[in-house]
N, CA and C atoms of all chains as a GROMACS GRO file, in nm:
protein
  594
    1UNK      N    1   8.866   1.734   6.497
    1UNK     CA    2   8.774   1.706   6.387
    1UNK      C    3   8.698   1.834   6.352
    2UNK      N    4   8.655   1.867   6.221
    2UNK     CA    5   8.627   1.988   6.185
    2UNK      C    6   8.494   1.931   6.087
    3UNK      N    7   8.392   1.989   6.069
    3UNK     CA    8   8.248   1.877   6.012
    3UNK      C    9   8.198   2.052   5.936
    4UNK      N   10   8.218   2.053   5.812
    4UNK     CA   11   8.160   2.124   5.744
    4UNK      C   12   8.026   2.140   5.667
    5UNK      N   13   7.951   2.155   5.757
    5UNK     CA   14   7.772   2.115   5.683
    5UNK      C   15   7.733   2.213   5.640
    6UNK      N   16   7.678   2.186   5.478
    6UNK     CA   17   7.596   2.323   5.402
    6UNK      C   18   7.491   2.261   5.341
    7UNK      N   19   7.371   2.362   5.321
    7UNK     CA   20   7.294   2.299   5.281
    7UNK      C   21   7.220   2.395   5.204
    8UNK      N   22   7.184   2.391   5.044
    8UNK     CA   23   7.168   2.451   4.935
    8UNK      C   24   7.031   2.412   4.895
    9UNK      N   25   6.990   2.619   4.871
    9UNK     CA   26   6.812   2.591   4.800
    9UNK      C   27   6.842   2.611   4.677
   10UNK      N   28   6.815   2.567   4.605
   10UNK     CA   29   6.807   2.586   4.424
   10UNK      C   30   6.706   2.702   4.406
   11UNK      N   31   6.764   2.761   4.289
   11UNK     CA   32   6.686   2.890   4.243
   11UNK      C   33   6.567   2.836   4.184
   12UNK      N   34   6.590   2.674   4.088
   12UNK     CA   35   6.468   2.654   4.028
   12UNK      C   36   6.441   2.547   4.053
   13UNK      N   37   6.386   2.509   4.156
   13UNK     CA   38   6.375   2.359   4.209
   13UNK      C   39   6.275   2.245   4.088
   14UNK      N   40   6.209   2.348   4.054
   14UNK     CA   41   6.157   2.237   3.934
   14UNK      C   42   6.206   2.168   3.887
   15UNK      N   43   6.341   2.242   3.818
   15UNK     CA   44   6.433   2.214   3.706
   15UNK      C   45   6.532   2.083   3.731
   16UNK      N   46   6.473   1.962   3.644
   16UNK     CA   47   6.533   1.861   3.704
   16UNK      C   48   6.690   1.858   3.646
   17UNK      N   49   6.711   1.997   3.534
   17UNK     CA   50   6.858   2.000   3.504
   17UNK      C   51   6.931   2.086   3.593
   18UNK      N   52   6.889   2.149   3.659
   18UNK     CA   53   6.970   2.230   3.759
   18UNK      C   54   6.973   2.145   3.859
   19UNK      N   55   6.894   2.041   3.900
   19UNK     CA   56   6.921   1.892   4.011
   19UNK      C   57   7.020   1.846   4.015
   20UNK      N   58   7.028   1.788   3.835
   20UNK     CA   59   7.127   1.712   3.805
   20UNK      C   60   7.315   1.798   3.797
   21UNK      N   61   7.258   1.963   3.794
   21UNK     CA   62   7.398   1.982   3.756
   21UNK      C   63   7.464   2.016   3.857
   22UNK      N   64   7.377   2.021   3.982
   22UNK     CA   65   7.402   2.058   4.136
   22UNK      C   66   7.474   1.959   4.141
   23UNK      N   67   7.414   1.805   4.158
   23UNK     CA   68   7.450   1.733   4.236
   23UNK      C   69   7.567   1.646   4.173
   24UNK      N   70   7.597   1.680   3.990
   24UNK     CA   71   7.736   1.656   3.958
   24UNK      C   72   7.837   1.735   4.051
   25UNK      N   73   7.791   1.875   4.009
   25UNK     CA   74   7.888   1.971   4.092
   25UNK      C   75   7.935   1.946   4.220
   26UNK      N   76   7.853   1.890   4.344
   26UNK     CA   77   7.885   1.876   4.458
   26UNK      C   78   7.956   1.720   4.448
   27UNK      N   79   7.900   1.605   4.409
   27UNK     CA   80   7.998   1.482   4.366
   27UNK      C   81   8.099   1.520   4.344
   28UNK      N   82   8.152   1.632   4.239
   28UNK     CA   83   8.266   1.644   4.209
   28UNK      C   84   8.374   1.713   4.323
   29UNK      N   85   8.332   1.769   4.437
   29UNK     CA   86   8.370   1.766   4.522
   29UNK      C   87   8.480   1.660   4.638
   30UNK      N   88   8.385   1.559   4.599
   30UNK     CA   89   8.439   1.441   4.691
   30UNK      C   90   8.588   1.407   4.596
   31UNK      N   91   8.573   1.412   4.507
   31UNK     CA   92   8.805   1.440   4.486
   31UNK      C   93   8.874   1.490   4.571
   32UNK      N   94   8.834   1.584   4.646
   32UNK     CA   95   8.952   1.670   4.690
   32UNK      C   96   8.979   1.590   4.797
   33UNK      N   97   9.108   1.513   4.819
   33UNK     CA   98   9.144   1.478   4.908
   33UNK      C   99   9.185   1.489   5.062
   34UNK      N  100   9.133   1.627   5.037
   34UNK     CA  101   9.160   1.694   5.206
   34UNK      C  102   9.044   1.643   5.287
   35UNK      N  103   8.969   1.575   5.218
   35UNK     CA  104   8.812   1.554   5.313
   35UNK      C  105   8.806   1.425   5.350
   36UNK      N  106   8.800   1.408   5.504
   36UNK     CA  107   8.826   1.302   5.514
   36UNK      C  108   8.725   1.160   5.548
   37UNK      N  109   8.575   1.269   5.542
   37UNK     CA  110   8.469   1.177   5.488
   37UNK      C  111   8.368   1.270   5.462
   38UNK      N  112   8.326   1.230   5.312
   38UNK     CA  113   8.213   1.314   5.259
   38UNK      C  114   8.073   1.264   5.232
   39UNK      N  115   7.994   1.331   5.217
   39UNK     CA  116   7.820   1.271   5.284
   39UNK      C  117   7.731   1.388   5.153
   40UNK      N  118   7.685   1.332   5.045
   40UNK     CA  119   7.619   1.423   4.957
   40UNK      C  120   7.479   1.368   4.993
   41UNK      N  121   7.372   1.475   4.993
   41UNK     CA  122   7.240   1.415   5.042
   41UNK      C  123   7.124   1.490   4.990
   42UNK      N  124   7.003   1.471   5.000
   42UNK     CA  125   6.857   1.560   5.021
   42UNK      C  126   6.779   1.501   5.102
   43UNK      N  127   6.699   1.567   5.125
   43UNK     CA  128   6.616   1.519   5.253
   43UNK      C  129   6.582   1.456   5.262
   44UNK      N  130   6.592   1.370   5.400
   44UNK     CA  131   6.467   1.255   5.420
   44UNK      C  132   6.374   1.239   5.416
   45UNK      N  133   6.281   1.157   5.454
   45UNK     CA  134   6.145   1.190   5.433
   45UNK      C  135   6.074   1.154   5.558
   46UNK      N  136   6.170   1.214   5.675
   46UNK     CA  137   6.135   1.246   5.844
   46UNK      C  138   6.037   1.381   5.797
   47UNK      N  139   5.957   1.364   5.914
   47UNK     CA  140   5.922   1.484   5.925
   47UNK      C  141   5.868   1.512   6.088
   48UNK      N  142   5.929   1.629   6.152
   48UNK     CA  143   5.834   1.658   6.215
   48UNK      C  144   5.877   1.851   6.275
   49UNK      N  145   5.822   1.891   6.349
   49UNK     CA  146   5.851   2.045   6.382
   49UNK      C  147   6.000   2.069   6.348
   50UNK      N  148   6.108   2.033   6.414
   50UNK     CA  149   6.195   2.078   6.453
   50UNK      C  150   6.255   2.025   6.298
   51UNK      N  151   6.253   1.952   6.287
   51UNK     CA  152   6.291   1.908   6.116
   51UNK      C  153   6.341   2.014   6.004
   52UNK      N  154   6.400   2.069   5.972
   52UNK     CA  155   6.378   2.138   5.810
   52UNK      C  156   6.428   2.063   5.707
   53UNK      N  157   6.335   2.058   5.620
   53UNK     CA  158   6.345   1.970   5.500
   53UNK      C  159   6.322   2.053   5.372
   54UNK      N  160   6.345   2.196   5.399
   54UNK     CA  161   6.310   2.275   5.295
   54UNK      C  162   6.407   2.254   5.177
   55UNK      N  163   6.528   2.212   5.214
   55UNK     CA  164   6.636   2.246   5.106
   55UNK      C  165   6.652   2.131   5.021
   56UNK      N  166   6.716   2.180   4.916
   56UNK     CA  167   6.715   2.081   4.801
   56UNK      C  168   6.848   1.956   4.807
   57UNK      N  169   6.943   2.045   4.867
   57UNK     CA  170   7.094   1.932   4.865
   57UNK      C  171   7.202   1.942   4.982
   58UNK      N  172   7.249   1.911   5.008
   58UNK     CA  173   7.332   1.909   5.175
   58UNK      C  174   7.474   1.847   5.148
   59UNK      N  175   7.577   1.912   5.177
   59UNK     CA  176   7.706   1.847   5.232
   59UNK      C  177   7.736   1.779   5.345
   60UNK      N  178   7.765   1.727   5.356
   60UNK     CA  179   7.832   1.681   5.536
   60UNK      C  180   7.957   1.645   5.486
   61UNK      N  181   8.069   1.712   5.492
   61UNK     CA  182   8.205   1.705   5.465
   61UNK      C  183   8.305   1.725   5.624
   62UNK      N  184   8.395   1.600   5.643
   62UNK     CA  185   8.453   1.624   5.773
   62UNK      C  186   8.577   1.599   5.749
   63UNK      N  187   8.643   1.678   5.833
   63UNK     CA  188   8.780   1.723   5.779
   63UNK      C  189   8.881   1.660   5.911
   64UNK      N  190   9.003   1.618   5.887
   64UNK     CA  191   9.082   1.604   6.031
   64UNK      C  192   9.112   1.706   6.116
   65UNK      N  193   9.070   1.880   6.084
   65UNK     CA  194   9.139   1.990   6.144
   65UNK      C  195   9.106   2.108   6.046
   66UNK      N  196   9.104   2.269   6.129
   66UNK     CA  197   9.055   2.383   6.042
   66UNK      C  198   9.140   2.383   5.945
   67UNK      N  199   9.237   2.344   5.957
   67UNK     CA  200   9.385   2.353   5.867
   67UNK      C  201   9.332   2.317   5.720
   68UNK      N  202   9.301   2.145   5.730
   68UNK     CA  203   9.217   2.045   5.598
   68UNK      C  204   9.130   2.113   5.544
   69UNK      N  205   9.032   2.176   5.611
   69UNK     CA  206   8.906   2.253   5.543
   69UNK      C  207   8.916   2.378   5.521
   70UNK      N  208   9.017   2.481   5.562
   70UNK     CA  209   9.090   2.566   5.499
   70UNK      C  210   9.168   2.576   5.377
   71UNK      N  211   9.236   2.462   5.336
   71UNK     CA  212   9.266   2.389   5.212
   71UNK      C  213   9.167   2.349   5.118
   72UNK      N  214   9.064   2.316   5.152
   72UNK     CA  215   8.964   2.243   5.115
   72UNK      C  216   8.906   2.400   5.028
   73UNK      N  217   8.865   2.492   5.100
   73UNK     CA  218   8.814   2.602   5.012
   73UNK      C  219   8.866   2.673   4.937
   74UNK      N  220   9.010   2.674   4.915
   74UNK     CA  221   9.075   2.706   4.830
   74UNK      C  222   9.088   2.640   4.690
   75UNK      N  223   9.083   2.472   4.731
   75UNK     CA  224   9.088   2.396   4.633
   75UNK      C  225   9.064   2.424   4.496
   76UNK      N  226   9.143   2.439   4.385
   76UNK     CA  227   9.093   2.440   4.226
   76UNK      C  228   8.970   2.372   4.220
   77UNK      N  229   8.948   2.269   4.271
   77UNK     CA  230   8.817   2.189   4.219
   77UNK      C  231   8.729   2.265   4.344
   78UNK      N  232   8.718   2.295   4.436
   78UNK     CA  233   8.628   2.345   4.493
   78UNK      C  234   8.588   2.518   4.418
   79UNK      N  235   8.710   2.560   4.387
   79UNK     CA  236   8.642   2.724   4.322
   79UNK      C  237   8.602   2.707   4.190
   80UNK      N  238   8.630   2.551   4.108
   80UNK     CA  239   8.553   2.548   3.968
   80UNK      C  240   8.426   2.550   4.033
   81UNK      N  241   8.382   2.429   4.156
   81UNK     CA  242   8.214   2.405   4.186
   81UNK      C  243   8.168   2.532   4.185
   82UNK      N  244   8.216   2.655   4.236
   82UNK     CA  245   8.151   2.766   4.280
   82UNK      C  246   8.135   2.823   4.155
   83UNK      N  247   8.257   2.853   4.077
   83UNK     CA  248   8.231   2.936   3.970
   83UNK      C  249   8.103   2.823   3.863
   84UNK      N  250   8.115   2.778   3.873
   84UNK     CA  251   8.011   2.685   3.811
   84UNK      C  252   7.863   2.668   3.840
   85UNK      N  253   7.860   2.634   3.953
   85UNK     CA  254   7.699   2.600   4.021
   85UNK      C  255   7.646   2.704   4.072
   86UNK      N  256   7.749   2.813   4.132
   86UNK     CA  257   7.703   2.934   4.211
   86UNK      C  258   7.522   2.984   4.207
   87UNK      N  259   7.538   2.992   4.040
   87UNK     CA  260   7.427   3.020   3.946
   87UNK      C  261   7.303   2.963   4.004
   88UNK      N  262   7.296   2.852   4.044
   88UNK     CA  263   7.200   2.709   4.039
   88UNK      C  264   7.127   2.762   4.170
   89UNK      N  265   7.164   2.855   4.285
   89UNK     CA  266   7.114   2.832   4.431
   89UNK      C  267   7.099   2.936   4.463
   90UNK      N  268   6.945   2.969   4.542
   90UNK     CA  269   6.905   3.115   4.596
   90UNK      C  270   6.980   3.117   4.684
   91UNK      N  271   7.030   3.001   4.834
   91UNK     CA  272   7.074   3.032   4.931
   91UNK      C  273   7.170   2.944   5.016
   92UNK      N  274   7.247   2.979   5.053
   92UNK     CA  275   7.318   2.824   5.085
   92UNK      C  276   7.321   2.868   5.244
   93UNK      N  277   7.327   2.770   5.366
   93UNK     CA  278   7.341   2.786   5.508
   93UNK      C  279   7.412   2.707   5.528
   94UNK      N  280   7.585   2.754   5.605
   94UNK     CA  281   7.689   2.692   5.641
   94UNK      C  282   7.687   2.674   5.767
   95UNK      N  283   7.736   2.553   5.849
   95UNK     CA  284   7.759   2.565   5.963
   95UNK      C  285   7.880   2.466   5.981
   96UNK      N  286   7.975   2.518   6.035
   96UNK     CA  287   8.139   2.471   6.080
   96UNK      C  288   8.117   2.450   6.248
   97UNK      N  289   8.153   2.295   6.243
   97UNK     CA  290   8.141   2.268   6.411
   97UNK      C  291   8.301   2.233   6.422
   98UNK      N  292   8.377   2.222   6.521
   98UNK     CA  293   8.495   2.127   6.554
   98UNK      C  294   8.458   2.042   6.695
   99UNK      N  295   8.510   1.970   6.715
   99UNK     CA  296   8.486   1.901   6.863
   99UNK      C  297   8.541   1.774   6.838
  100UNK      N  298   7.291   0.565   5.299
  100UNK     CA  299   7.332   0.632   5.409
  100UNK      C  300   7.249   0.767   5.477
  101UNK      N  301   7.233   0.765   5.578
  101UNK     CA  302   7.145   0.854   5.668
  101UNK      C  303   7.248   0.979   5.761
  102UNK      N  304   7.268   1.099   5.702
  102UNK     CA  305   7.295   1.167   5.784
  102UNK      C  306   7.212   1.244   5.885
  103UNK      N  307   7.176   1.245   6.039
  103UNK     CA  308   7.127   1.310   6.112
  103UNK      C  309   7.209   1.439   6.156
  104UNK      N  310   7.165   1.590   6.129
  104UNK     CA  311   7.257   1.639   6.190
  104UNK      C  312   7.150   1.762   6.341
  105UNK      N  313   7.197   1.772   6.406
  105UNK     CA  314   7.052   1.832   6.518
  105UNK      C  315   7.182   1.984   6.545
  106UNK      N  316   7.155   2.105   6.538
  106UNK     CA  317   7.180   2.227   6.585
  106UNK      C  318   7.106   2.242   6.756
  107UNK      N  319   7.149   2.265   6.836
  107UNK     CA  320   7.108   2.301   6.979
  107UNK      C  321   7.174   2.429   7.042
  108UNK      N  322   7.080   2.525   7.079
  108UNK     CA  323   7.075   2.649   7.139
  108UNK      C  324   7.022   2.663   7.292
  109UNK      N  325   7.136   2.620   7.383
  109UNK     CA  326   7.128   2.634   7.526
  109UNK      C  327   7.018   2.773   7.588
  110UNK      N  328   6.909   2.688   7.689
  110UNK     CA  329   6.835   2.788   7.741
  110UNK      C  330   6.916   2.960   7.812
  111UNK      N  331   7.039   2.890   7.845
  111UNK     CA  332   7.120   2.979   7.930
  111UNK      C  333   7.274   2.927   7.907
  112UNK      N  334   7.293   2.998   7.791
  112UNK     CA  335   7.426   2.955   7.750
  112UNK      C  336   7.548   3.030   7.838
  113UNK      N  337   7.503   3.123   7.910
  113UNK     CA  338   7.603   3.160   8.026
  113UNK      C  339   7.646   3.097   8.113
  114UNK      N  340   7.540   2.969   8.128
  114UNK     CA  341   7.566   2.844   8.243
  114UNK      C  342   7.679   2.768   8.184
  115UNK      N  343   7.758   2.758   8.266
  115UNK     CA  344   7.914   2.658   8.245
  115UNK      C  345   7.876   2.488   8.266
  116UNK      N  346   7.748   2.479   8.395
  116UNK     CA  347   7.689   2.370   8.442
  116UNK      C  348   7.636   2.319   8.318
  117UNK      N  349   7.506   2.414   8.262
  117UNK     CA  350   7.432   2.335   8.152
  117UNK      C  351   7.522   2.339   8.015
  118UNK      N  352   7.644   2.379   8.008
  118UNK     CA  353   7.730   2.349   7.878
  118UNK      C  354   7.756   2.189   7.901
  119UNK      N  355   7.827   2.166   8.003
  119UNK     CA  356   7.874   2.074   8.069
  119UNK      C  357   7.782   1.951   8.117
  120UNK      N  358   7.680   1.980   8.136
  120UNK     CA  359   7.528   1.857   8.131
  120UNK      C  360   7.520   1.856   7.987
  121UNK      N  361   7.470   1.936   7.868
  121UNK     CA  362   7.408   1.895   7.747
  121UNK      C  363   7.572   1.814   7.710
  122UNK      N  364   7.687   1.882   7.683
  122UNK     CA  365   7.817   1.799   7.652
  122UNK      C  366   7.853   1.674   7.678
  123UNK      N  367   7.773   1.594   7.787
  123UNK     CA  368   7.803   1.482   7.885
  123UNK      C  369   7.645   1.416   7.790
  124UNK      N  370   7.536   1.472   7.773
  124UNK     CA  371   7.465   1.427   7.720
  124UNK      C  372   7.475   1.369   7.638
  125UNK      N  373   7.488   1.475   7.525
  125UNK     CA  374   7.515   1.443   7.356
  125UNK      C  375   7.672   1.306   7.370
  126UNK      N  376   7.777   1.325   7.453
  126UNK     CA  377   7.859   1.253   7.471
  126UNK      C  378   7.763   1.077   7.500
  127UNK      N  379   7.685   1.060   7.569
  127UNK     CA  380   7.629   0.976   7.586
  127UNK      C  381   7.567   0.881   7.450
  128UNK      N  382   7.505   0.959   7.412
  128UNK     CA  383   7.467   0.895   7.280
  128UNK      C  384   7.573   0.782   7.206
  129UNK      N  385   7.701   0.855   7.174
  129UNK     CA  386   7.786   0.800   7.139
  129UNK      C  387   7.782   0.645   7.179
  130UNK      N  388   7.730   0.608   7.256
  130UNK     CA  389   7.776   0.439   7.288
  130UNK      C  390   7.633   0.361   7.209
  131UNK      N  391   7.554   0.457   7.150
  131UNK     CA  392   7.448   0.380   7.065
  131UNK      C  393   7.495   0.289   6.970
  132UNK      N  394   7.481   0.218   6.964
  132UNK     CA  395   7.596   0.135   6.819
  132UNK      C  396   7.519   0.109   6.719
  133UNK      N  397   7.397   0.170   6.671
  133UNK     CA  398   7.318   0.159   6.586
  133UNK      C  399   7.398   0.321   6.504
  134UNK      N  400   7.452   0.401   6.530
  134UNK     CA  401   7.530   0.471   6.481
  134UNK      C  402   7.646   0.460   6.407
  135UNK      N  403   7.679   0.482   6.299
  135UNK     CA  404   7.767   0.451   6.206
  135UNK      C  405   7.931   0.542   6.235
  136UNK      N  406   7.854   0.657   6.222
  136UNK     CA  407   7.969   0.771   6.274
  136UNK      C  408   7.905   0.866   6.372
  137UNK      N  409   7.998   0.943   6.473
  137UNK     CA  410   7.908   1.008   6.583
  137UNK      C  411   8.042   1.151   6.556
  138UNK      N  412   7.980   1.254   6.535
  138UNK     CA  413   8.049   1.360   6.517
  138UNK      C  414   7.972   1.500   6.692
  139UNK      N  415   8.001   1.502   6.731
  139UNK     CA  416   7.942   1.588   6.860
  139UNK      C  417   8.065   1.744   6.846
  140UNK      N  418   8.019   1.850   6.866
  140UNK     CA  419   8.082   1.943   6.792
  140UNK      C  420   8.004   2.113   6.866
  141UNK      N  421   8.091   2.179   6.866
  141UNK     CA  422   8.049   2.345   6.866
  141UNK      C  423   8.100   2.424   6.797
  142UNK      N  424   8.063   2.560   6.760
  142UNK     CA  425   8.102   2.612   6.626
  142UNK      C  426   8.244   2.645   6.618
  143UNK      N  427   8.269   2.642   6.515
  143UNK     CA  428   8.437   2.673   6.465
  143UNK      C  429   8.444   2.825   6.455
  144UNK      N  430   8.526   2.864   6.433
  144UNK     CA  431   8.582   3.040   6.426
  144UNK      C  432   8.571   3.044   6.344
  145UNK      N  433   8.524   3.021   6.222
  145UNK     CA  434   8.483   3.050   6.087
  145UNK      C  435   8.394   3.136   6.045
  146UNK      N  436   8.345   3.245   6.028
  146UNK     CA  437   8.316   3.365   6.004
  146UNK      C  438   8.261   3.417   5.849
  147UNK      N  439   8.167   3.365   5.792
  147UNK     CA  440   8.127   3.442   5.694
  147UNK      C  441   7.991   3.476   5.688
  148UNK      N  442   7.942   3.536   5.638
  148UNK     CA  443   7.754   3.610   5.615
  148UNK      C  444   7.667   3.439   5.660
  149UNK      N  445   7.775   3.341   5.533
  149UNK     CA  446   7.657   3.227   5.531
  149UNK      C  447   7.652   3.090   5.641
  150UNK      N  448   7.730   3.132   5.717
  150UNK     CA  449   7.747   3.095   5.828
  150UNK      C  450   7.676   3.078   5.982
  151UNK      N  451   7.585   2.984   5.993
  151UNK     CA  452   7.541   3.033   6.098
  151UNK      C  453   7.646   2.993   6.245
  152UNK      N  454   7.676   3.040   6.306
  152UNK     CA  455   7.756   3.016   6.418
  152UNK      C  456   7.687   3.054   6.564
  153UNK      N  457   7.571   3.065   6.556
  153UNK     CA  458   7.478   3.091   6.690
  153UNK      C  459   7.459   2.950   6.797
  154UNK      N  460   7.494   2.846   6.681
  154UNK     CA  461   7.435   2.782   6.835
  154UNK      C  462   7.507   2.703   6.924
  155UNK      N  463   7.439   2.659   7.039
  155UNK     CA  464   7.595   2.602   7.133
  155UNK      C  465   7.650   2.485   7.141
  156UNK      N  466   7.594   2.344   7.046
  156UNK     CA  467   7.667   2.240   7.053
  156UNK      C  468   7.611   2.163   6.881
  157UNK      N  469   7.652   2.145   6.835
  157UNK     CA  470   7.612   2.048   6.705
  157UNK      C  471   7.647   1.877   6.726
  158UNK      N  472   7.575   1.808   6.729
  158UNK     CA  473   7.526   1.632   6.662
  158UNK      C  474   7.544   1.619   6.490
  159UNK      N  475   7.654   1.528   6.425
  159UNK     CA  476   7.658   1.473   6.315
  159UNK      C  477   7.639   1.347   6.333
  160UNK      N  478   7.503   1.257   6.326
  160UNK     CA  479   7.521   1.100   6.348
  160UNK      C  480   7.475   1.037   6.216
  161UNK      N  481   7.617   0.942   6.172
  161UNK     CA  482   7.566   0.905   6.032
  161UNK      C  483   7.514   0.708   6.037
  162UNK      N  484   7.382   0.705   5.949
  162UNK     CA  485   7.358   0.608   6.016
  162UNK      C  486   7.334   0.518   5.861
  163UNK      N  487   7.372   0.366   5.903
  163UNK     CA  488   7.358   0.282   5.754
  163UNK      C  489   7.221   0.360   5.689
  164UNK      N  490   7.108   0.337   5.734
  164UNK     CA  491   6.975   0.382   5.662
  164UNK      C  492   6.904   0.422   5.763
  165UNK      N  493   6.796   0.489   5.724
  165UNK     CA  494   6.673   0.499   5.775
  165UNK      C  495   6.640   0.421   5.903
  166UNK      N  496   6.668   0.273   5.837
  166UNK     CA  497   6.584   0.193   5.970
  166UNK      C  498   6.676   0.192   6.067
  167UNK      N  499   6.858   0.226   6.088
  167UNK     CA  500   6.943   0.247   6.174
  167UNK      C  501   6.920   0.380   6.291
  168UNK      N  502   6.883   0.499   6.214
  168UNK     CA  503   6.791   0.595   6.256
  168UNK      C  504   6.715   0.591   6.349
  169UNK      N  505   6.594   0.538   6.266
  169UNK     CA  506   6.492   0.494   6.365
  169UNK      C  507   6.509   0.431   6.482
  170UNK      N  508   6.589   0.316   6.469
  170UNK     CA  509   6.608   0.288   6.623
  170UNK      C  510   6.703   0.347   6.676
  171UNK      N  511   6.748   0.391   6.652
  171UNK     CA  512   6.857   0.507   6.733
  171UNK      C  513   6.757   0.644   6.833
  172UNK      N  514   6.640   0.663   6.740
  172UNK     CA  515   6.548   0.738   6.802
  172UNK      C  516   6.463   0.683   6.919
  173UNK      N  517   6.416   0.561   6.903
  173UNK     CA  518   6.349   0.513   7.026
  173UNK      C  519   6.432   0.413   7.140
  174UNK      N  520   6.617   0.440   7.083
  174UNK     CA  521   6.683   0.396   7.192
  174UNK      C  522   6.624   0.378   7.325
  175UNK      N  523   6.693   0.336   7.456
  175UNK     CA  524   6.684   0.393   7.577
  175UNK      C  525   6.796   0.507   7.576
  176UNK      N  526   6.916   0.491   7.552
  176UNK     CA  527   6.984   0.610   7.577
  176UNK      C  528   6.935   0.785   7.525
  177UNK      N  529   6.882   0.683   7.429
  177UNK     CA  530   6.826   0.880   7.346
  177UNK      C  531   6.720   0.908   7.417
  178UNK      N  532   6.624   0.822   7.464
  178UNK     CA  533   6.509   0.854   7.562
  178UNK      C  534   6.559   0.917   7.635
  179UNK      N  535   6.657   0.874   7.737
  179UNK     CA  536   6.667   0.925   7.863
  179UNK      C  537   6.780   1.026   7.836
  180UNK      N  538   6.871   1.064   7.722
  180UNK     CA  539   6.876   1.165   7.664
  180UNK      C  540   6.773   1.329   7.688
  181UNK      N  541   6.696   1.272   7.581
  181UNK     CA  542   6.580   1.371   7.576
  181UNK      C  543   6.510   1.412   7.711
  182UNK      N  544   6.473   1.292   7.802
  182UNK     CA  545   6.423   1.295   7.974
  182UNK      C  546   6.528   1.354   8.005
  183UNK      N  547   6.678   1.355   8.014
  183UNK     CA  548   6.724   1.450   8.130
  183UNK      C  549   6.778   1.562   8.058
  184UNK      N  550   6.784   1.631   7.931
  184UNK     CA  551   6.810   1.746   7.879
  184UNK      C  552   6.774   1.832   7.781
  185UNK      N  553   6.632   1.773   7.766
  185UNK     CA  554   6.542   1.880   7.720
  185UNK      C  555   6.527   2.031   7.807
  186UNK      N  556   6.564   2.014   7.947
  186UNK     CA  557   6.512   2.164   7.978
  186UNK      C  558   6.658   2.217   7.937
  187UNK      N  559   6.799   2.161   7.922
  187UNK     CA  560   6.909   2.260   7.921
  187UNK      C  561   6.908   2.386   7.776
  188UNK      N  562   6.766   2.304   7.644
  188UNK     CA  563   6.769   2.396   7.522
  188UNK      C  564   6.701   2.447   7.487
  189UNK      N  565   6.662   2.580   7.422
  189UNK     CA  566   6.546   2.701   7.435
  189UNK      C  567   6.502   2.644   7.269
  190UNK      N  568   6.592   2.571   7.152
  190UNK     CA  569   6.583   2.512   7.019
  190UNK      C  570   6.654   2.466   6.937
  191UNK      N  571   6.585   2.369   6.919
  191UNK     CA  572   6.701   2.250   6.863
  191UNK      C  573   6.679   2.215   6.680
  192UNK      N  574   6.705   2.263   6.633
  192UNK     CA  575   6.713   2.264   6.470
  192UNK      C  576   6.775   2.120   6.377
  193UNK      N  577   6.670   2.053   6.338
  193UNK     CA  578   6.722   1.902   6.285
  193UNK      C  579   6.722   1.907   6.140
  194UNK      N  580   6.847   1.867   6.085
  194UNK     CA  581   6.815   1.806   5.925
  194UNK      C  582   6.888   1.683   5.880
  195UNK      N  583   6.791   1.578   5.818
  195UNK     CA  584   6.803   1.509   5.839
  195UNK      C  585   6.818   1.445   5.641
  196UNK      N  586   6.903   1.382   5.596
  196UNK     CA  587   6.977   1.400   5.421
  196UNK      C  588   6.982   1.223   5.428
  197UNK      N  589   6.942   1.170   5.317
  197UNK     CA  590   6.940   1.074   5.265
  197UNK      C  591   7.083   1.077   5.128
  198UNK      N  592   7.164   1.001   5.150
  198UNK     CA  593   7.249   0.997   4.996
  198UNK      C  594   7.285   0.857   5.003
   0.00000   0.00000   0.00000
């Protein structure tokens, strides 16, 4: 199992159209059939130390193998999201687990 | 849907013992059945700038809502979780996504 978690700050968090065009963009994600369960999110409304809730939008995309999610970033529909939304986010933080 | 995901950074990640206690730990959880999906994980060979790959075991637990969560937090297993392997981590990084 391969669990691809990212999690994206928006350049203009005000902007409830850069919200909306994020979170088309990342929806549009969940097509690609290499993923074999996808999780679009923003924060809860936990809070405590260890918590970060700074960011605006989150993936949790899990894949059967590096192989799937290697496919997965190549994807036409995954390099439209990029060439597309890229714009929208000061910073994105990836983290790839397998186990 | 409630994704929990927790990052953990072993006090002494040179220890084979405390890989092998927190692994048996986080493995434990798994029989919570207030958990929807249980993803338990360490980093992949994946390699880019936005990547963080520092730490030594990753938790994906996806839960119906909020209130599935919650009691997943004041389990007994996650108690005694936390009672026997809090000293194996120097910091444990939580984010926690509502979609």
């Amino acid at each position: 199992m391969f669990v691809h978690t990212v999690f994206f700050w928006l350049k203009h968090p005000e902007s409830q159209a850069d919200h909306d065009a994020l979170r088309a963009g990342l929806g549009s994600l969940k097509e690609i059939t290499d993923i074999s369960a996808a999780y679009v999110g923003t924060p809860a409304e936990t809070r405590r130390p260890v918590i970060d809730h700074s960011y605006d939008f989150s993936i949790t995309f899990v894949f059967a193998d590096k192989a799937a999610h290697d496919t997965y970033q190549e994807h036409p529909i995954h390099l439209k999201f990029v060439d597309t939304c890229a714009h929208l986010w000061t910073r994105v933080q990836v983290y790839d687990a397998v186990g």
